[in-house]
PLY file of the C-alpha trace (Angstrom):
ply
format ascii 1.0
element vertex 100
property float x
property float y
property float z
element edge 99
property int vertex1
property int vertex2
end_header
-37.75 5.28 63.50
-39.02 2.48 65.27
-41.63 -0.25 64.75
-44.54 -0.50 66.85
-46.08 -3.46 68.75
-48.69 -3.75 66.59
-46.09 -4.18 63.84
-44.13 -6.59 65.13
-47.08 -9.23 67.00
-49.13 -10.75 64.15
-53.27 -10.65 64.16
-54.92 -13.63 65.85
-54.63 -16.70 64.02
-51.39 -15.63 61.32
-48.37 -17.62 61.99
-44.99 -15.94 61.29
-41.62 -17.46 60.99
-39.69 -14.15 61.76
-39.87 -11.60 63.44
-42.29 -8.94 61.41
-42.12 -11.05 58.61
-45.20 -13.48 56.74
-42.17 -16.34 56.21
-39.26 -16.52 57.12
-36.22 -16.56 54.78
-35.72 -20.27 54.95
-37.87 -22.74 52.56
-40.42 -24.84 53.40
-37.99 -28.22 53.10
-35.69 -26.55 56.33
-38.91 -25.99 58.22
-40.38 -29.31 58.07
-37.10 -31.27 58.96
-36.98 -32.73 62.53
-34.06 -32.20 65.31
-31.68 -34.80 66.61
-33.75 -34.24 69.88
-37.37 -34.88 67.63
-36.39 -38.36 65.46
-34.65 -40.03 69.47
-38.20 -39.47 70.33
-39.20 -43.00 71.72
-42.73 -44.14 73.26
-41.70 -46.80 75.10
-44.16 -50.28 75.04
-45.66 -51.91 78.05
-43.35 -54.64 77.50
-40.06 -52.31 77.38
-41.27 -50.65 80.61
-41.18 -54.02 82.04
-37.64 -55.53 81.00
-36.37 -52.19 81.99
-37.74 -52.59 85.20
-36.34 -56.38 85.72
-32.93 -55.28 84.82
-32.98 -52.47 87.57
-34.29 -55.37 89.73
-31.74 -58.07 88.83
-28.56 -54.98 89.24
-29.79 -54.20 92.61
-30.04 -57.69 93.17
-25.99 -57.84 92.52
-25.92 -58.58 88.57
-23.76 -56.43 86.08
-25.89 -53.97 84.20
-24.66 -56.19 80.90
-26.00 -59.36 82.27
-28.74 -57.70 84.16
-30.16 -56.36 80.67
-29.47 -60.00 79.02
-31.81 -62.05 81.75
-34.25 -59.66 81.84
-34.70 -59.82 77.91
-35.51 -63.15 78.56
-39.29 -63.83 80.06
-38.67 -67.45 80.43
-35.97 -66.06 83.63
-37.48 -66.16 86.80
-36.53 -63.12 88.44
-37.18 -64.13 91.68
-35.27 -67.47 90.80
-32.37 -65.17 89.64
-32.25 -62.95 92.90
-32.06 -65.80 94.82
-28.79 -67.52 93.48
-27.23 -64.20 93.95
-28.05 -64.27 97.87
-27.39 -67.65 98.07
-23.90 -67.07 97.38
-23.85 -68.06 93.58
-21.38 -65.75 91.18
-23.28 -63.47 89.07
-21.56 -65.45 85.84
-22.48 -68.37 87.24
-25.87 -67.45 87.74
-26.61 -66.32 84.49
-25.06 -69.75 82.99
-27.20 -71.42 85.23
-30.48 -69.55 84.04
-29.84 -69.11 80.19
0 1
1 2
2 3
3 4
4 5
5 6
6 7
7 8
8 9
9 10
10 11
11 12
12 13
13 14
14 15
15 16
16 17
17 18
18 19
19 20
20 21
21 22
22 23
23 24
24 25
25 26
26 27
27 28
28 29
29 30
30 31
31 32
32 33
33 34
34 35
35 36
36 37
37 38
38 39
39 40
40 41
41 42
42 43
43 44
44 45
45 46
46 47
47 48
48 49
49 50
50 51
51 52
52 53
53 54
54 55
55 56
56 57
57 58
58 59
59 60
60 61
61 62
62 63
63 64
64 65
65 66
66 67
67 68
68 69
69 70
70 71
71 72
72 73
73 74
74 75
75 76
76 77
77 78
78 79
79 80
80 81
81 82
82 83
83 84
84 85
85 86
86 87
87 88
88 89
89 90
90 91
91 92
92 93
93 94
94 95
95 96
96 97
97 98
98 99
């Protein structure tokens, strides 16, 4: 008629790939490949934490995000330097000529 629980939930410590089954139907090849989601995986470095972090600073300081991400890829910039044309009254694209 039916299965019962005890059927259908394996014994402590067995691992099954389908429901009431010791392996599921695919092989072991399908199993072991990674998701899309799995291989974008991306621990990102001390030092990407901190160019991220001075291109947020140089958009909200009035940069494009393209030439935000460019200066701050570039530790010889002086972010405070580069903040400070901006509220001076420099253009952005003259700003960046000015510190690259």
């Amino acid at each position: 008629m039916g299965r019962s629980a005890y059927s259908v939930i394996p014994p402590k410590g067995e691992i099954r790939f389908g429901v009431g089954a010791e392996h599921s139907d695919t092989d072991d090849n399908e199993r072991n490949e990674m998701s899309a989601a799995e291989l974008d995986l991306h621990v990102e470095t001390e030092s990407e934490r901190i160019e991220r972090w001075r291109a947020e600073e140089l958009e909200r300081g009035g940069y494009g995000h393209d030439d935000a991400v460019e200066l701050a890829s570039r530790a010889y910039v002086d972010l405070h330097l580069a903040i400070d044309l901006i509220e001076r009254g420099c253009p952005p694209q003259t700003a960046v000529k000015i510190l690259l």
